[in-house]
C-alpha positions in Angstrom: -28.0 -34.3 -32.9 -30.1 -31.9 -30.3 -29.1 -34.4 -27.6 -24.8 -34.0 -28.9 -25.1 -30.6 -29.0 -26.9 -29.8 -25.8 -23.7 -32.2 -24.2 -21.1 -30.3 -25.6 -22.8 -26.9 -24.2 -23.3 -28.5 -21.0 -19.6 -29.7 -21.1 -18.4 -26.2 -22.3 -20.8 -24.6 -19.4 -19.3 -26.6 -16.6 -15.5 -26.4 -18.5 -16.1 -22.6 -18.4 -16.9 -22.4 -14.4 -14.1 -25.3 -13.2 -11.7 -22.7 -15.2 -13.0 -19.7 -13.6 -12.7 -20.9 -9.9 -9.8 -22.2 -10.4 -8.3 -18.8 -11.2 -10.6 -17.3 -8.6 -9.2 -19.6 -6.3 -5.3 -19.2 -7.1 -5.9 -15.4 -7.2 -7.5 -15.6 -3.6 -4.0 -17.8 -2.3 -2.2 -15.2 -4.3 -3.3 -12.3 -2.4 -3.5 -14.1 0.9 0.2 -15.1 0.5 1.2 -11.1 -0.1 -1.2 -10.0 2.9 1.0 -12.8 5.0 4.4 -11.6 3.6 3.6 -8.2 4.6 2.0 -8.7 8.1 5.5 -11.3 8.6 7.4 -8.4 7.7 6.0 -5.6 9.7 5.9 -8.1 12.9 9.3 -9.2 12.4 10.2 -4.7 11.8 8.5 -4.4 15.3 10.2 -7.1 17.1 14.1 -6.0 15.4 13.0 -2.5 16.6 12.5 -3.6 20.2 8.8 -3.7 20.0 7.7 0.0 21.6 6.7 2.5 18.6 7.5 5.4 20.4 6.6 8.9 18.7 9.6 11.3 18.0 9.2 14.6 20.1 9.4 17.5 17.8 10.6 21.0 19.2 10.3 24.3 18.0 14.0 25.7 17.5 13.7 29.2 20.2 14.4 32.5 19.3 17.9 32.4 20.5 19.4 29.5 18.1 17.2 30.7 15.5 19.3 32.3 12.2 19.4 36.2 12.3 20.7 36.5 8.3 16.9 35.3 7.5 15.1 38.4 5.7 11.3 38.3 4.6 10.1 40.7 2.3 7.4 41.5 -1.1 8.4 42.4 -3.7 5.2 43.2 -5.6 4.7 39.2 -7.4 5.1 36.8 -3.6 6.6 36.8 -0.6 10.2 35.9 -0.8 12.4 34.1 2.1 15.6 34.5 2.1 17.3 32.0 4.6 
């Protein structure tokens, strides 16, 4: 009887580790297969984009086309801008 039982526990054991690597093993491809997706999808947005990430210049709008109706002022609770 000690011999049966100390089989199935074995048996149960080594059931219990095939079934956790496997799932270890299809989440791994799982997460590999996004991680591929993605880098396919941000070489494939470089190359449509003609492959140069170039940064936007930004510039401060001058004095002269700025808005003259803007008014700042406190009125006691904040600030208040009034474009």
């Amino acid at each position: 009887m000690k011999s049966i039982r100390s089989f199935l526990l074995t048996l149960a054991g080594l059931t219990f580790v095939a079934v956790t690597a496997l799932f270890t093993a299809s989440l791994g491809l799982a997460i590999a297969g996004i991680v591929s997706v993605l880098i396919l999808g941000q070489w494939l947005s470089t190359v449509l984009t003609g492959g140069d990430a170039r940064p936007v210049r930004v510039y401060a709008r001058s004095r002269r086309t700025q808005r003259d109706d803007m008014r700042v002022w406190n009125d006691g609770k904040g600030t208040i801008i009034d474009m």
